[in-house]
N, C-alpha and C positions, 0 to 999 in steps of 0.2 A: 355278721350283722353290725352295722352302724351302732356307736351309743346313742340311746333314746334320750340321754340326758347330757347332753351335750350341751348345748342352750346352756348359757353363764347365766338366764335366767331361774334354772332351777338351785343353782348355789347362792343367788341372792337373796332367794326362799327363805332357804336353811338357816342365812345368816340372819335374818330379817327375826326367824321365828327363835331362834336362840336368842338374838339379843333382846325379847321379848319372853324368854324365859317359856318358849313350846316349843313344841317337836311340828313337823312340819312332814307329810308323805305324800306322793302321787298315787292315787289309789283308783282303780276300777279298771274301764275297759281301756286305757292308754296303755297300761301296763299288760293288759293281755292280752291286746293284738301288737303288742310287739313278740311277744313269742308267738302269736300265731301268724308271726309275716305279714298282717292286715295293716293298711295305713291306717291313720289316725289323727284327726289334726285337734280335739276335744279333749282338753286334761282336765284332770279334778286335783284338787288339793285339798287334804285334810288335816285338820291342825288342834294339837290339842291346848286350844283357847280359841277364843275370837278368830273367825275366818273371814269376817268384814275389815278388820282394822290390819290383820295381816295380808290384806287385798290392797288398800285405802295406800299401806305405805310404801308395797311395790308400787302401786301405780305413782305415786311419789316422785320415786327415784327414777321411774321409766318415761313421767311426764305423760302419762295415758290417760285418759279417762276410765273412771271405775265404777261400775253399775252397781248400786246396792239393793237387796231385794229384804227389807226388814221382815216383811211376814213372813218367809223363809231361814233367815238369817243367814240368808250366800250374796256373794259377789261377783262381778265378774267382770274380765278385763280381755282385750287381745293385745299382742304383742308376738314381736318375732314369728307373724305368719301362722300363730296359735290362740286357741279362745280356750283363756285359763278360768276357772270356776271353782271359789272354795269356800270353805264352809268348818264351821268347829264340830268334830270328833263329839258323837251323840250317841244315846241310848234310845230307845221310844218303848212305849206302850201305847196299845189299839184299844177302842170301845169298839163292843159288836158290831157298830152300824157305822162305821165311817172308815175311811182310807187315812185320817186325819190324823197323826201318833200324839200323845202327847211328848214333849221331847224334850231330855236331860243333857246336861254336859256330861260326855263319857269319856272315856280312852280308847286308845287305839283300837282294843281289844275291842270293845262295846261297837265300835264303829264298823268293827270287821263285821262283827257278830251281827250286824241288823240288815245288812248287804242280803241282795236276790239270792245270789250264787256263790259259790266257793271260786268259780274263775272271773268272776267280777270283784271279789275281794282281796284280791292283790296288792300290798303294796310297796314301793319304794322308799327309807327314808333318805331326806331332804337334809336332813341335820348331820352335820361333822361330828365325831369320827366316824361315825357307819353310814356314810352318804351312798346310797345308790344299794344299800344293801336290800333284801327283798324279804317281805313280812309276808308268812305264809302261815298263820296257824290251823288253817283248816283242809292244809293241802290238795290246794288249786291249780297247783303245780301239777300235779297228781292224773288232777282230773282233765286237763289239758291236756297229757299223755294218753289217757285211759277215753278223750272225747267223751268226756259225761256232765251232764247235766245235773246238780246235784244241791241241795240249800247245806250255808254253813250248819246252820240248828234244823233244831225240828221241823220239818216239814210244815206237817199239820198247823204249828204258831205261823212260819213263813206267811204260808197262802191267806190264813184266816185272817191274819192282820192285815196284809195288804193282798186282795185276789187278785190284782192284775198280773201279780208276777206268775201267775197260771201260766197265762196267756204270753208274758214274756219269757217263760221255761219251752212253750211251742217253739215261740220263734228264733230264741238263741238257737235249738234242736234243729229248726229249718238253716237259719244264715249260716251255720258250724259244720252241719250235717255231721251233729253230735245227739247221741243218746241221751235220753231222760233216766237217768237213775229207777227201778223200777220202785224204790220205796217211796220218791220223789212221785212218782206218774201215781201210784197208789192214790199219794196225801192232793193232789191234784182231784185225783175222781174223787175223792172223799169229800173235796172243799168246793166245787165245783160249784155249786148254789152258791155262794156267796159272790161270784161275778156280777150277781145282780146290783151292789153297792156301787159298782164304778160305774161312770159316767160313760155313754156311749162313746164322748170323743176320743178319753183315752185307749177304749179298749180297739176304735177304724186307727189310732197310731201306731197297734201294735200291729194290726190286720193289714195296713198298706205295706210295711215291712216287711213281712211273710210274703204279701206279693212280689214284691220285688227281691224276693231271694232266687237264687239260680233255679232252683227247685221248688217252685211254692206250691206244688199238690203235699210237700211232705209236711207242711207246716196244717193241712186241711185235713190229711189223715188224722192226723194226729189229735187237732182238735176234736176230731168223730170221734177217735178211741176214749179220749177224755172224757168224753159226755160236752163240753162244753161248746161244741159247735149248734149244738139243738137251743144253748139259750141263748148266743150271742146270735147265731146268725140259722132263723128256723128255717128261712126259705131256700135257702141252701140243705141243708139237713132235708129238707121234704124230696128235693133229687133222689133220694138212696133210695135202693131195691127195684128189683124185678119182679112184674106178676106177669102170671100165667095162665092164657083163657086156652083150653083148646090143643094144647102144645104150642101156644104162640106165647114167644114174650118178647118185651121189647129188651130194650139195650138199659144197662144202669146208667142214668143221666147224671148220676152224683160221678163216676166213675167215670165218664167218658169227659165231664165239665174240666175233670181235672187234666185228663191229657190234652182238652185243648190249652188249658190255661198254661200249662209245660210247652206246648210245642210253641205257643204265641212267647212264653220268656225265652224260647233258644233267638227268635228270631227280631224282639223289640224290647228294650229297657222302658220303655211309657207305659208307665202306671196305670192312667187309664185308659190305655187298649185291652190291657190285662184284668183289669174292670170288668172292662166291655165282654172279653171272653168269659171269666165267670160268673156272669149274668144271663149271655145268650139263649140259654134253653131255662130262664128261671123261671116260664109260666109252662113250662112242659108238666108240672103236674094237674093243673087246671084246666089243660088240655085234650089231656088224655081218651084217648074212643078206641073202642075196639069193636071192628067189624069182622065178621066170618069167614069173608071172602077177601076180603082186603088186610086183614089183621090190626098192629096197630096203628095209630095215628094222633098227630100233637098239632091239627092243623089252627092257624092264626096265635101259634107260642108267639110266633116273633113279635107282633101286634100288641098281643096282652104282656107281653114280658116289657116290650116297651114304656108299657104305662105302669106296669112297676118300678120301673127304674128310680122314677123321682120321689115314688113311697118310699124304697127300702134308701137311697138315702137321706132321706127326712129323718124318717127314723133313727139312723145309725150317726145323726147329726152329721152329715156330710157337704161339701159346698152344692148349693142348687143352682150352679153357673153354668159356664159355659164348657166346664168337665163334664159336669153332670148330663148335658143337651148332646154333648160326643159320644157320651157312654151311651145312653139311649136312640140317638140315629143308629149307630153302630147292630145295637140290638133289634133294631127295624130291620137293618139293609140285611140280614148278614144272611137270607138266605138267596137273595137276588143272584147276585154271583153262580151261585151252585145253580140255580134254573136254567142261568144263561148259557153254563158250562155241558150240561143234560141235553141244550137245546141247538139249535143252530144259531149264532151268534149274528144277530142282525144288526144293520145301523142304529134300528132307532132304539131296541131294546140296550144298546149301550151309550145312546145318547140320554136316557132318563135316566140309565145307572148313576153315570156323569152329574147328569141334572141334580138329583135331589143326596147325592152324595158329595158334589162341590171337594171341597180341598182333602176331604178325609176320605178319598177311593182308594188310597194306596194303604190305610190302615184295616180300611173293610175289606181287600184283599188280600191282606195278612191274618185276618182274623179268619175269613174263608178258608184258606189254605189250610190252616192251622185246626177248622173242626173238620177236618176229614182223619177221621181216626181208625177208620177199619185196621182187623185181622188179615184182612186179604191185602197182599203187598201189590199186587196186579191193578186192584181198585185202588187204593191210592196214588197210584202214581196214573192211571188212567185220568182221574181226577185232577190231579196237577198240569198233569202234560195240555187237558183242556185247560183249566186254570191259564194258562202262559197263552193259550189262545185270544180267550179275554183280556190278559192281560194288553197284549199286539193291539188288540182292537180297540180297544181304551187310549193309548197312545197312539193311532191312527185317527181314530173320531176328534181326541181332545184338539191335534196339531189343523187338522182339516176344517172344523165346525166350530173352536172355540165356546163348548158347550158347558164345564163345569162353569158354576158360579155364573151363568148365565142370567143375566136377566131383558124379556125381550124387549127389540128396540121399539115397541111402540108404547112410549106409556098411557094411564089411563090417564094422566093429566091432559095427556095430548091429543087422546082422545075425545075427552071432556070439551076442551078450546076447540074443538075442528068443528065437531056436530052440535055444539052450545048445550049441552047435558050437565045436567047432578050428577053425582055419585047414584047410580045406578044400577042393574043385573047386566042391561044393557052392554055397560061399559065393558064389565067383570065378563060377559062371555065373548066381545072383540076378544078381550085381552086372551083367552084360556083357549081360543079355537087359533091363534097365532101362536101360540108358545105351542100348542099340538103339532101345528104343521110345521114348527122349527122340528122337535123332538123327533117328529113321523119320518123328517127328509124331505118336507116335500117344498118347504122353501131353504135358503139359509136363513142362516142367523147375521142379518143385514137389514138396514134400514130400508132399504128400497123397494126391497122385496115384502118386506114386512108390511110397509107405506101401502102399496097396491092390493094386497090380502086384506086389509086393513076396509080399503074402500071398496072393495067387492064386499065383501061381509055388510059392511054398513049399508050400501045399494040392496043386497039383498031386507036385510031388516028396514027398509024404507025412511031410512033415515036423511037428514038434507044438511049438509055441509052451511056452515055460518062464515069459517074464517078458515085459513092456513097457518094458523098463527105454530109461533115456534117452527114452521120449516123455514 
């Protein structure tokens, strides 16, 4: 491996904080995904004095601009292709009810000590004669070998003073696919209420992470085993378990959500598409029917899970944009596909696919593909091999029809100006009996054709032409 500390900028560190009478280290995850092979472009530096003024004077000498953040007391600069952040060597203490420490000047020691994890507390010193040497009192080294998740101190203080590191001991356990110490995961379930303190946005920054880990059903298990998935996230939690009418039962939805949301990360790094899949069956418990003869049934999830979408992220304080309006068509469309696949694949039933799924079809057929999770290996790949048929067919209608993102050519403006009308029902059903017969086949999606449907429609509703205006 490469030196990590190569950059003449970590030796002017050193010098900077020596001739300032501190010590000077790179500590945290810079230091630990170099032994874990992971890039890293975020360093920290901790110093034991002022980490504003020994910010202020590299920037100095580097001619950089240096961001100060007083109600933190960090700074922060880029340079050499890196975004440096530092801060003076602290102690804290917590009140019951807040994330908020009160916070002393400490030593290294104190510094290490107040750290998530023992493999986040790594550190390097910056200072000559031991430059580059590696400060490990909690043997994190150890735990890096050992893949474990583990706090330098007590657990039970870790969590209680700050809970989100709960939620960040899941998700390091997810990105690492490293084990939770079981004293650790204990003091976890023990502390587990107190989640309630953090603020929802921190706790969707740890929960996007987890999705975007290669694996992020493991980061979901995990939450379940903790208890803490029932308070951060119920509607999730509500998927779990199987009942039983009759000798029927259905499928665990908590359990299968998770293989689709696996199989959509083998196939797309988008956030949220990954979203999209662990949301898709979130009103399947709202849904639920069980008939005698038919067994069970979740009919109009997709529907009602839809109009959850923009509650649960309201709630979780999440953007209500145009992420938010993806993840929820996604959540409409996602059973169209499999009907199409079930059925004989007609034009027009893939020309509304098209229609109302516009630029995002190739993500609702990855999200499709991706919930077909049976145990039978014959039925999934039965289900695929159709899949690939819609898929053909989708790229045959889009090249021939120009039908996503359609909009028809006749508008109601122009409608308006021909027959001299208001804003009408009038108008609204030209416009919906034209866009039917583009979608049906039965005309194209062309002016001309559209122009003549247009005024049969209108002859028929007895309507009288004033102008041509706009042709």
């Amino acid at each position: 491996m490469s030196n990590p500390l190569d950059s003449p900028i970590f030796r002017m560190i050193g010098e900077i904080a020596a001739a300032h009478g501190q010590h000077a280290y790179v500590i945290g995850g810079y230091v630990r995904d170099y032994y874990l092979r992971r890039p890293s472009t975020d360093i920290d530096v901790v110093t034991t004095g002022s980490g504003v003024e020994l910010a202020s004077e590299l920037g100095r000498r580097l001619r950089t601009r240096v961001s100060i953040f007083k109600t933190f007391g960090t700074a922060m600069l880029r340079a050499g292709g890196l975004e440096w952040e530092f801060v003076g060597a602290r102690k804290e203490s917590y009140s019951r009810d807040s994330r908020k420490p009160v916070v002393e000047q400490g030593t290294i020691e104190d510094d290490q000590l107040r750290r998530d994890f023992t493999i986040n507390a790594l550190a390097w010193s910056l200072n000559a004669p031991d430059f580059g040497e590696l400060v490990d009192p909690f043997d994190g080294m150890g735990d890096l070998d050992r893949c474990i998740i583990r706090t330098p101190g007590d657990p039970d203080i870790t969590f209680s003073d700050d809970p989100l590191r709960m939620v960040r001991a899941v998700r390091f356990a997810t990105q690492l696919g490293f084990d939770i110490l079981p004293e650790t995961f204990e003091a976890i379930e023990r502390n587990r209420e107190r989640i309630e303190i953090v603020s929802p946005e921190r706790i969707v920054g740890e929960l996007n992470k987890i999705i975007a880990a290669p694996r992020p059903s493991i980061g979901f298990e995990l939450l379940d085993l903790t208890g803490l998935l029932k308070l951060i996230f119920p509607e999730l939690d509500r998927l779990k378990g199987v009942e039983v009418i009759a000798g029927k039962g259905h499928k665990d939805n908590f359990v299968h959500t998770l293989k689709v949301l696996d199989n959509v990360a083998v196939r797309s790094d988008d956030l949220w598409l990954r979203w999209a899949a662990l949301l898709h069956d979130i009103a399947k418990p709202d849904t639920k029917a069980f008939d005698a003869r038919a067994g069970w049934s979740f009919h109009g999830h997709e529907t009602l899970g839809s109009k959850l979408v923009p509650e649960i992220f309201r709630r979780l304080h999440m953007p209500l944009n145009e992420k938010m309006k993806f993840v929820r068509k996604l959540v409409f469309l996602h059973l169209r596909p499999i009907i199409l696949s079930e059925d004989e694949v007609t034009d027009s039933a893939v020309r509304r696919l098209l229609f109302e799924a516009g630029d995002d079809v190739d993500a609702l057929m990855t999200l499709c593909e991706a919930d077909i999770t049976s145990g039978v290996d014959s039925k999934v790949q039965r289900y695929l091999h159709n899949f690939e048929t819609v898929r053909a067919k989708l790229r045959e209608i889009e090249e021939k029809d120009r039908i996503r993102n359609f909009q028809p050519p006749i508008t109601g403006e122009l409608i308006m100006s021909i027959y001299g009308l208001p804003p009408c029902s009038a108008v609204g059903e030209i416009k919906s009996r034209i866009k039917e017969a583009i979608l049906e086949g039965l005309i194209a999606n062309d002016f001309d054709q559209a122009h003549a449907l247009m005024e049969s429609i209108a002859q028929e509703m007895g309507l009288k032409k004033v102008s041509e205006a706009g042709l």
